[in-house]
C-alpha positions as a LaTeX table, in Angstrom:
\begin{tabular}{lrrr}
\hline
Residue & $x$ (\AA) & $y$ (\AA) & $z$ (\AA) \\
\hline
Unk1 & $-10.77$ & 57.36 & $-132.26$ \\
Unk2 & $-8.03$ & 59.37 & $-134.51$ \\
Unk3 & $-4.95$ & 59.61 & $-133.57$ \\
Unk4 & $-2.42$ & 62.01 & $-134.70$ \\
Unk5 & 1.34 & 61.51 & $-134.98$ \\
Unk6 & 4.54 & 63.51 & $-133.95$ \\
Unk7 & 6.47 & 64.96 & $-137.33$ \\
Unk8 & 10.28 & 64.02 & $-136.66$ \\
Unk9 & 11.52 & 62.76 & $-138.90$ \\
Unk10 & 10.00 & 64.35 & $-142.15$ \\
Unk11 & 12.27 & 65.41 & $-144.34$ \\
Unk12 & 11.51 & 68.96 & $-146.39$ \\
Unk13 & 11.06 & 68.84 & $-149.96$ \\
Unk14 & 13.14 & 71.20 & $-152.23$ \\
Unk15 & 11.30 & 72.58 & $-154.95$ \\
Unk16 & 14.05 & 74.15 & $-157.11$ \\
Unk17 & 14.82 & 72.17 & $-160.14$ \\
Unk18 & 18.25 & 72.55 & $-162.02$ \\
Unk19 & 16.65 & 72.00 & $-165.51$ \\
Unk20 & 13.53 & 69.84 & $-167.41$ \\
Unk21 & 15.72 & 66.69 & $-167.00$ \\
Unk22 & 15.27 & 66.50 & $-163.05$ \\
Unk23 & 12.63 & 64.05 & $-161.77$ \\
Unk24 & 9.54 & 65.99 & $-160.45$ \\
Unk25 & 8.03 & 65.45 & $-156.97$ \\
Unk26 & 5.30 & 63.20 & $-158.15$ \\
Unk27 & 7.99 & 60.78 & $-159.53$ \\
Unk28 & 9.39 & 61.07 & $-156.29$ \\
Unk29 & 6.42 & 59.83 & $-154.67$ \\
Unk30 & 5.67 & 56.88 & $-156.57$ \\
Unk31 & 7.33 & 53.34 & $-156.38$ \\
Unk32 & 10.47 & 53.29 & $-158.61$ \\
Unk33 & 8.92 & 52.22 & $-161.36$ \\
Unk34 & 11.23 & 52.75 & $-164.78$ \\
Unk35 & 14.85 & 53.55 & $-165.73$ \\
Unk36 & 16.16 & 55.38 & $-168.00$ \\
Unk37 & 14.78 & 53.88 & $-171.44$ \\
Unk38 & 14.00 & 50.65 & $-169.86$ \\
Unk39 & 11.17 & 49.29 & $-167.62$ \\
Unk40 & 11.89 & 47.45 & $-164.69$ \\
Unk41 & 11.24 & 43.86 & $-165.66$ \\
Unk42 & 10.47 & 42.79 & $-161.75$ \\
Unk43 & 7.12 & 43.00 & $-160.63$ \\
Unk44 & 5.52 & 46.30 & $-159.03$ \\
Unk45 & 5.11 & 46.64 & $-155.50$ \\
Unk46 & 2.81 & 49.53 & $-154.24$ \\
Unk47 & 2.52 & 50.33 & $-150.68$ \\
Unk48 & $-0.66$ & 50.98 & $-148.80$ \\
Unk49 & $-1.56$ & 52.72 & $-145.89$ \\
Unk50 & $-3.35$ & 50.57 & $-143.31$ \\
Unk51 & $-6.94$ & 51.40 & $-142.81$ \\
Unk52 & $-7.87$ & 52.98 & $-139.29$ \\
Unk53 & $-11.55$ & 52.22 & $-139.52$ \\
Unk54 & $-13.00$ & 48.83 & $-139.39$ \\
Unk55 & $-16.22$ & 47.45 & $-141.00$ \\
Unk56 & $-18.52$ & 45.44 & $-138.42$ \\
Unk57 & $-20.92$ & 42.62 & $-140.14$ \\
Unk58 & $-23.63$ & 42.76 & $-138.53$ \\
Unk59 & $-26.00$ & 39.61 & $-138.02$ \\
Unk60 & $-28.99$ & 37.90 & $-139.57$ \\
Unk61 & $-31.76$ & 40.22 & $-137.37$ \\
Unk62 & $-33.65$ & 36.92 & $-137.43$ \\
Unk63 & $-31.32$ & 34.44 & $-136.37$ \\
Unk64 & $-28.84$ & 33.77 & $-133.71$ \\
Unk65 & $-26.44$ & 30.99 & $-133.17$ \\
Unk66 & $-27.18$ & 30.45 & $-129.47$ \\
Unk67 & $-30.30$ & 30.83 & $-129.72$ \\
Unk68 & $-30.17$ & 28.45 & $-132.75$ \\
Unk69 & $-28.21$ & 26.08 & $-130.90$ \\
Unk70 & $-30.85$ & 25.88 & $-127.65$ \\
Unk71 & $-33.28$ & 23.95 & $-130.01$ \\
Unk72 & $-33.00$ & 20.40 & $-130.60$ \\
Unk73 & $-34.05$ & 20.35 & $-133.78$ \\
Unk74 & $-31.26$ & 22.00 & $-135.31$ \\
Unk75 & $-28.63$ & 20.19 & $-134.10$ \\
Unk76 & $-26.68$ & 18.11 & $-136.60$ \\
Unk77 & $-28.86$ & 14.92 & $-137.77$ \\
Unk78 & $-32.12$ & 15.31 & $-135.59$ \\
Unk79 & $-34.08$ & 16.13 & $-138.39$ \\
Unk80 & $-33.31$ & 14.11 & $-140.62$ \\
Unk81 & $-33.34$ & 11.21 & $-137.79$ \\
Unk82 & $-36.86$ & 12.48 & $-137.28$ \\
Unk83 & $-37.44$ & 12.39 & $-141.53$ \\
Unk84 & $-36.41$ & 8.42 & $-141.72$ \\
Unk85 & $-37.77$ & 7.86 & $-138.48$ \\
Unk86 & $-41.28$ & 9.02 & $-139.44$ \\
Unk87 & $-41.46$ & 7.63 & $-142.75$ \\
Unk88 & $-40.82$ & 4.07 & $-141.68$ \\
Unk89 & $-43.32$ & 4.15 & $-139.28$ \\
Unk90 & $-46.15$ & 5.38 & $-141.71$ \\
Unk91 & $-45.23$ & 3.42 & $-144.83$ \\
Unk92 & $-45.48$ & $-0.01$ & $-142.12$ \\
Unk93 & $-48.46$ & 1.34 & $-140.22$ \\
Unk94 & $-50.79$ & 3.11 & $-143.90$ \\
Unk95 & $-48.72$ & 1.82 & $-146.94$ \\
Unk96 & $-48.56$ & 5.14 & $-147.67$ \\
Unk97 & $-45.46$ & 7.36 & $-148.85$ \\
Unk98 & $-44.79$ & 10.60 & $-147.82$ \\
Unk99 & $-44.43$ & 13.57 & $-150.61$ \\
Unk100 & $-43.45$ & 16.17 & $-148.32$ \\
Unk101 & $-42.19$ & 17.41 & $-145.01$ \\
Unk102 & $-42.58$ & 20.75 & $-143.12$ \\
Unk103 & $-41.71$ & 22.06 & $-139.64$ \\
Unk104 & $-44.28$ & 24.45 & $-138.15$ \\
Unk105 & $-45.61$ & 25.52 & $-135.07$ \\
Unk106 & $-48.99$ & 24.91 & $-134.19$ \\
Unk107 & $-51.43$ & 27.20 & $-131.94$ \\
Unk108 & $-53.86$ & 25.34 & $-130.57$ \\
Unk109 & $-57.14$ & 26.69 & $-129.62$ \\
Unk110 & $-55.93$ & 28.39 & $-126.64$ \\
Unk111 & $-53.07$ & 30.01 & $-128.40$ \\
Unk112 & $-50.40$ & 27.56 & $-127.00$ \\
Unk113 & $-48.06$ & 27.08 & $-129.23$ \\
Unk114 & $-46.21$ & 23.50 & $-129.96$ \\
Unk115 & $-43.85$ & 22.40 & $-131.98$ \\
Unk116 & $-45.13$ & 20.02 & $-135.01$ \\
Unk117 & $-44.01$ & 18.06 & $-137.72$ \\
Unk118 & $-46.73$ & 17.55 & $-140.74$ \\
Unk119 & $-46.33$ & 14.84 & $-143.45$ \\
Unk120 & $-48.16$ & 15.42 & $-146.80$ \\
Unk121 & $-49.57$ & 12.37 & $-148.58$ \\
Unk122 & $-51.85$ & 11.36 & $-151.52$ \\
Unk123 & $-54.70$ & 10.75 & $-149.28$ \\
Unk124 & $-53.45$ & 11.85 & $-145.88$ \\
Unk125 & $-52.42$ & 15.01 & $-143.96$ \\
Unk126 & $-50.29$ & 13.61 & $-141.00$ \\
Unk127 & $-49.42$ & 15.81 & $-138.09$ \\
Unk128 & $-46.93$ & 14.89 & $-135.52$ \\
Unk129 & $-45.95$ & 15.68 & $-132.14$ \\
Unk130 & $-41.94$ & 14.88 & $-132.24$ \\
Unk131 & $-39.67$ & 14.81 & $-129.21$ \\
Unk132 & $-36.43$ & 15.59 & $-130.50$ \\
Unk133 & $-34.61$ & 15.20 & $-127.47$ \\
Unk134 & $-35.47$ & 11.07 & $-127.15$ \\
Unk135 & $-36.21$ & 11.43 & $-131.25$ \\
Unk136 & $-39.33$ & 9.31 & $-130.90$ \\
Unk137 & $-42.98$ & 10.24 & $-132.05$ \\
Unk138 & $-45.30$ & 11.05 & $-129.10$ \\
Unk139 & $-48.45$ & 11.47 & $-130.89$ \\
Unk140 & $-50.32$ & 11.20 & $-134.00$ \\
Unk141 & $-52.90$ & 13.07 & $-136.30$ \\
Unk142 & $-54.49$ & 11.49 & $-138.97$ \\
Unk143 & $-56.04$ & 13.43 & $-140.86$ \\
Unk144 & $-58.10$ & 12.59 & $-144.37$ \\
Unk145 & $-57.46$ & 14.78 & $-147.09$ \\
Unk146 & $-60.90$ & 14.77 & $-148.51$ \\
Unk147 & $-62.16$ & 15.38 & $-145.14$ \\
Unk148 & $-60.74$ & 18.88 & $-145.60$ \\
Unk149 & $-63.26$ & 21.54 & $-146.23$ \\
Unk150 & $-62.21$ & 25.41 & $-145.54$ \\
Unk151 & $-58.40$ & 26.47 & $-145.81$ \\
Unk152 & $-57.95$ & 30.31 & $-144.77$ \\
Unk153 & $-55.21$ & 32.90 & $-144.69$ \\
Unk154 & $-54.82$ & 35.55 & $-142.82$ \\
Unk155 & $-53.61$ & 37.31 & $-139.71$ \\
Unk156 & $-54.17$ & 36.56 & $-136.58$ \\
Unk157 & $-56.75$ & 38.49 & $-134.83$ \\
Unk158 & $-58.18$ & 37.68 & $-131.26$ \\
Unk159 & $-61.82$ & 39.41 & $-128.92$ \\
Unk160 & $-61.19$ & 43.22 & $-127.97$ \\
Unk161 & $-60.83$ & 41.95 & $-124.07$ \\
Unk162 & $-58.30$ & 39.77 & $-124.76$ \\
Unk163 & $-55.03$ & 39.82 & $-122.41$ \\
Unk164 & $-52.42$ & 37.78 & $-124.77$ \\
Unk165 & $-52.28$ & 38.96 & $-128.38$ \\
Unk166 & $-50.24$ & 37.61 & $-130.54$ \\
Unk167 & $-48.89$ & 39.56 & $-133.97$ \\
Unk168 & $-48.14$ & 37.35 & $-137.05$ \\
Unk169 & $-50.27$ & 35.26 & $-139.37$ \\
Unk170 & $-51.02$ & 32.04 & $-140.15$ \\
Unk171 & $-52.88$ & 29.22 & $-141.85$ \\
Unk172 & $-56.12$ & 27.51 & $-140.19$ \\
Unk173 & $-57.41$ & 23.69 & $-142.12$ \\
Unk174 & $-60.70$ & 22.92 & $-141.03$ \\
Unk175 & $-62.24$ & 19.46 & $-141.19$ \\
Unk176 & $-65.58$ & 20.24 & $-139.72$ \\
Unk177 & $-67.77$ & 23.30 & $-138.83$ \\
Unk178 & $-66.48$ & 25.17 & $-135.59$ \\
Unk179 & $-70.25$ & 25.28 & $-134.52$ \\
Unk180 & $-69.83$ & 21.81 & $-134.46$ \\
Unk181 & $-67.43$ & 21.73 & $-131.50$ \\
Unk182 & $-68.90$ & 21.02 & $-127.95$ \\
Unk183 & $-68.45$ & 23.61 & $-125.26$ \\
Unk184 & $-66.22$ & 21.06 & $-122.97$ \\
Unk185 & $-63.62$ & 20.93 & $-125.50$ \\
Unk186 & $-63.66$ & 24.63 & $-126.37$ \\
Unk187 & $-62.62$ & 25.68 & $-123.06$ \\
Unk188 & $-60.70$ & 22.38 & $-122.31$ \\
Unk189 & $-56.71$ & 22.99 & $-123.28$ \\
Unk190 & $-55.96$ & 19.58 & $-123.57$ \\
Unk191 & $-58.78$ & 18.78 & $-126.17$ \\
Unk192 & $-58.34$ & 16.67 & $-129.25$ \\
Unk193 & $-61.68$ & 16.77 & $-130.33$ \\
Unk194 & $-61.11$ & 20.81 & $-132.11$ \\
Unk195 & $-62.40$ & 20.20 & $-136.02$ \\
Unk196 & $-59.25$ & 22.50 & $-136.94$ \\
Unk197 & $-55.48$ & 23.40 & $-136.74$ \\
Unk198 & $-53.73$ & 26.78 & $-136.95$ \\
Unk199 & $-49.92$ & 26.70 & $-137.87$ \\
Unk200 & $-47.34$ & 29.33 & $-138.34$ \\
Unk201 & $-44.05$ & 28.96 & $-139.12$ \\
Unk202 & $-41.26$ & 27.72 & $-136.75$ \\
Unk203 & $-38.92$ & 30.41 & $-135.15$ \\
Unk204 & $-35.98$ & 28.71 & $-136.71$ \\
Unk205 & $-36.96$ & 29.64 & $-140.47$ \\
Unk206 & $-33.62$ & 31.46 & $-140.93$ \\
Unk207 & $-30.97$ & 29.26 & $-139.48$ \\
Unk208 & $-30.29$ & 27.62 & $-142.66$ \\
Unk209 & $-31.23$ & 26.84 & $-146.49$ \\
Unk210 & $-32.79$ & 24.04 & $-145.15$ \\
Unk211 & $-34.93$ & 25.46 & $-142.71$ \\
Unk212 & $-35.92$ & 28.09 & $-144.61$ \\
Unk213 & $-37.56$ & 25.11 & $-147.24$ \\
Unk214 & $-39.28$ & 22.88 & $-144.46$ \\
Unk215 & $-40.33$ & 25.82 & $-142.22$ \\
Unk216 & $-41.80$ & 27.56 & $-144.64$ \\
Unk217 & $-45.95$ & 28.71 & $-144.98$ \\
Unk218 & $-46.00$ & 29.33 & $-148.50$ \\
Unk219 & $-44.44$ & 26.35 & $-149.18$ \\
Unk220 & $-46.47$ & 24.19 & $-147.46$ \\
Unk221 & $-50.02$ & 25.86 & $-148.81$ \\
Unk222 & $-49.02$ & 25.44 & $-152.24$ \\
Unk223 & $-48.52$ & 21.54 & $-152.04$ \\
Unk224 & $-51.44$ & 21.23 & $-149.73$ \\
Unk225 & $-54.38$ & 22.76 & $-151.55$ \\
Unk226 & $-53.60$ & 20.50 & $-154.91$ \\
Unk227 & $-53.27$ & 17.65 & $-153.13$ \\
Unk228 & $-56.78$ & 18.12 & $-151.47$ \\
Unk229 & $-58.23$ & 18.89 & $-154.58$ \\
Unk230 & $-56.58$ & 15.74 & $-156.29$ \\
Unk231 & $-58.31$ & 13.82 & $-152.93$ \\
Unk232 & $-61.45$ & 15.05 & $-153.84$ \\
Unk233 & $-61.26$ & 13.81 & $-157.53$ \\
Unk234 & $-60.05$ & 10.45 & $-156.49$ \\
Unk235 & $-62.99$ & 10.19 & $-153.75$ \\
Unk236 & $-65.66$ & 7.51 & $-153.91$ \\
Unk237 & $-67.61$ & 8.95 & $-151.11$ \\
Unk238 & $-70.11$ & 12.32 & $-151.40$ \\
Unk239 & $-66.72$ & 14.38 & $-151.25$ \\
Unk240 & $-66.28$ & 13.54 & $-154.79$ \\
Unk241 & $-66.59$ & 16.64 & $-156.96$ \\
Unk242 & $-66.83$ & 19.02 & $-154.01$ \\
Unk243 & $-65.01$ & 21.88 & $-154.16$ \\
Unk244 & $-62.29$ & 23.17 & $-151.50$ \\
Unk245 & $-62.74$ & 26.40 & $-149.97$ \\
Unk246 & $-59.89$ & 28.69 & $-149.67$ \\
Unk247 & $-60.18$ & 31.75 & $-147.99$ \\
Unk248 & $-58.37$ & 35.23 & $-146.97$ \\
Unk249 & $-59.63$ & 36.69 & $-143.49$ \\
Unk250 & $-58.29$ & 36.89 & $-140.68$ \\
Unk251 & $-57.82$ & 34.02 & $-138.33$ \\
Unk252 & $-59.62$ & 34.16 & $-135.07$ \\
Unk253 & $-58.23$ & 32.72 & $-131.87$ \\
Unk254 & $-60.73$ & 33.06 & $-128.82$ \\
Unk255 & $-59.18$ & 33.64 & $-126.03$ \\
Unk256 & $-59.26$ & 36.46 & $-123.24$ \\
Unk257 & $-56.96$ & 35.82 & $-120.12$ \\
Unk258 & $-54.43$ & 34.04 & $-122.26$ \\
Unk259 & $-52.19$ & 33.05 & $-118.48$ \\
Unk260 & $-51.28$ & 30.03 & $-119.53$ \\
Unk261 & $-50.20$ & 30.82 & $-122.77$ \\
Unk262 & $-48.65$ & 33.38 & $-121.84$ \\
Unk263 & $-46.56$ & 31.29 & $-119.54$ \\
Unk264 & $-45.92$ & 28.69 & $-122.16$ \\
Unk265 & $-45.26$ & 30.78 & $-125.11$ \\
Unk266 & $-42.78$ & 32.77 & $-123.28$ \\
Unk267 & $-40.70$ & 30.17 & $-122.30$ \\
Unk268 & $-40.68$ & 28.17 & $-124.96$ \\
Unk269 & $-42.71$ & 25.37 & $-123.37$ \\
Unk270 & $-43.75$ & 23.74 & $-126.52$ \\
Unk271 & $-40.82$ & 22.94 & $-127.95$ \\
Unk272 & $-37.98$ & 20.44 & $-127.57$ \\
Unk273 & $-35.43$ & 23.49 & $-126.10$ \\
Unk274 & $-32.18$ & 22.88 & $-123.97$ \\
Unk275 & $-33.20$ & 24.22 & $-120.82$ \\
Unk276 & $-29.93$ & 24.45 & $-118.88$ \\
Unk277 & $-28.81$ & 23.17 & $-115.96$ \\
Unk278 & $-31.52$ & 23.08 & $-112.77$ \\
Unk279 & $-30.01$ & 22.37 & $-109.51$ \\
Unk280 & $-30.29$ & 23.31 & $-105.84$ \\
\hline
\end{tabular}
């Protein structure tokens, strides 16, 4: 709000001048800044009016320190505890050395989503399930690259009756024909026996130049999709000389009452997240 001033104090201003020689009233206005023949050798000081308004930063739309702060894996040295930690235990359990490292989230096959780590290798796609609150690996995926046959793109889409909808897309790897899949571990949550994986990225992308690298889609498809097709090459089975299928559709995720997604997702229940105190 504007505020206006009282005027004692103010001085008029006569206008009559007694010949050329007399300073005009713009000199007067201005910091002394000459004499007579000579310029003032100290530096020039020019006074400024304070400002009234004041500029507000608004900030990053997509990220927000305490929200930032509620996930473990942001906090100062869990990820790259979790980065040594996981590269020890593969090079002593495969041999094998890790050539990249991403942060995603993973919706299963009943849209649940969980929080995953995936490790890129010359022969192996590695995805973990990470508790960053103990730091220790709870569980596994192996998975061979040349085992890999469809990659697709897309958005997400889900059936016409379905109750939780999610917007967004994602990536889908497929290691095996969905027809393939029995009809106990379609409807079974819990199953480990889906022949695919659909990831999108993690909700902490923005939080930092760091996150933005290991968090992000692109970034992980482009170092993927050579390194299957380099597994292929290498191959001495019938996967030799195949050729990897990468396709742009939409991703499908069948679901229809969606309760206990909607449940999970909501709250978060997928990922390592600092819950708060729970007493009674």
């Amino acid at each position: 709000m504007s505020t206006i001033g009282n005027f004692e104090g103010f001085q008029p201003v006569s206008l009559k001048q007694d010949d050329d020689d007399q300073p005009s009233e713009v000199d007067h206005l201005s910091v002394k800044e000459k004499h007579v023949g000579k310029e003032d050798p100290r530096p020039k000081q020019i006074s400024r009016q304070s400002s009234v308004t004041k500029s507000t930063l608004y900030p990053n739309p997509y990220h927000q320190p305490y929200l930032s702060r509620k996930y473990f894996v942001t906090r100062p040295g869990t990820i790259e505890t979790a980065m040594e930690d996981l590269k020890g235990h593969i090079a002593e359990a495969s041999g094998e050395n890790i050539q990249g490292f991403w942060l995603l989230t993973e919706i299963d096959h009943w849209n649940n989503e969980k929080e995953k780590i995936l490790m890129l290798t010359d022969q192996t796609l590695f995805i973990c399930k990470y508790d960053f609150i103990m730091l220790s690996c709870v569980q596994m995926q192996k998975i061979p690259l040349h085992a890999i046959c469809r990659i697709c793109l897309g958005k997400f889409v889900f059936p016409g009756i379905s109750l939780d909808k999610r917007p967004g897309e994602g990536l889908r790897i497929s290691w095996g024909s969905p027809d393939e899949q029995s009809l106990l571990s379609r409807w079974n949550p819990w199953s480990t026996e889906v022949p695919y994986a659909t990831f999108t990225e993690h909700p902490m992308k923005y939080t930092s130049e760091k996150f933005l690298e290991i968090c992000k889609l692109s970034g992980f498809t482009s170092k993927l999709i050579p390194a299957i097709q380099n597994a292929y090459k290498t191959s001495t089975g019938s996967e030799r000389g195949k050729e990897l299928m990468v396709l742009t559709q939409p991703i499908l995720i069948e679901t229809y009452m969606g309760l206990m997604s909607f449940i999970g997702n909501r709250n978060k229940l997928g990922y390592s997240l600092a819950r708060g105190s729970i007493g009674f």
